[in-house]
N, C-alpha and C positions, 0 to 999 in steps of 0.2 A: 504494500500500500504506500506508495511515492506520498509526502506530505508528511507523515507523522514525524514530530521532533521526538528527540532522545537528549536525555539528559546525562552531558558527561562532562570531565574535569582535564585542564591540563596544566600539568605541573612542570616548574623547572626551578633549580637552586644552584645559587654561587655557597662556598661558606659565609658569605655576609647578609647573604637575602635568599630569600625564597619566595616563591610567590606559585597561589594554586588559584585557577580561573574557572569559574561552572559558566558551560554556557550550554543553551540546549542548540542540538544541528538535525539538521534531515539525517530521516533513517539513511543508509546506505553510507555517509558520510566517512573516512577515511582518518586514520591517525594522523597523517600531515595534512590534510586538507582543515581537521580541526583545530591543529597546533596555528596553523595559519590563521584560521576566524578568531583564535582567541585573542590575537593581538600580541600576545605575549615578547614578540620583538622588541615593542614599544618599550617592554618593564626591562629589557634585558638588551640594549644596544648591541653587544658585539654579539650576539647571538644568532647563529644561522641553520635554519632549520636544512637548509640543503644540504644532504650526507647526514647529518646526525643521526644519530644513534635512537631510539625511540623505545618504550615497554610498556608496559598493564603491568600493573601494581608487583613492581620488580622483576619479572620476566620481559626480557628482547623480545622483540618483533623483528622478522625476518623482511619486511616490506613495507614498511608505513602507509607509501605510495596507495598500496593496494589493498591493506589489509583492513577490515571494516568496522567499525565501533559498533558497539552493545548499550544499550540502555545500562548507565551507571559506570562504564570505563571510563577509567581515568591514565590519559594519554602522560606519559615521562618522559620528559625527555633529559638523556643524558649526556652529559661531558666529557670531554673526550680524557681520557687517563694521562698522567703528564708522566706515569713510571709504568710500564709494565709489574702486572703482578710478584708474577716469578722473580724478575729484578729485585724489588720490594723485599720479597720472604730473604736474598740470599744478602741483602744488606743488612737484613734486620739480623739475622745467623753471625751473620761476619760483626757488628758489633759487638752482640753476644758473646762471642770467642774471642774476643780481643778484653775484653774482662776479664 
């Protein structure tokens, strides 16, 4: 049934701000197509939703582009990592050992 809205959320955080957007979009509507109507650029200048990274309540999404919102999803989007993980674990080890 084209027309009916759905009410979803889209969230995005720096460590100094965060900010969560409700707005309702047409069924069918899209994880980046909603990240887009929320405006959430606005709150977040250097922010680009092209290529980002996107999820539902901590799980990735393989396709934003394409994948469809649910009445009550709330779109994520995430930042890019400035350390790979594994890097991380073997700095965090190599401190450790150096004690």
């Amino acid at each position: 049934m084209a027309g009916n809205k759905i009410k979803v959320e889209v969230a995005y955080a720096l460590p100094e701000k965060q900010k969560i957007i409700a707005l309702q979009v047409e069924e069918g509507t899209t994880f980046f197509a909603a990240a887009e109507l929320s405006g959430i650029c606005r709150e977040f200048p250097g922010l680009e939703l092209e290529g980002a990274k996107m999820g539902l309540f901590g799980k990735a999404v393989k396709d934003p582009k394409n994948e469809v919102l649910k009445d009550g999803d709330r779109v994520e989007i995430y930042r890019p990592l400035l350390i790979d993980p594994k890097a991380a674990r073997l700095n965090r080890a190599a401190k450790t050992a150096d004690k």
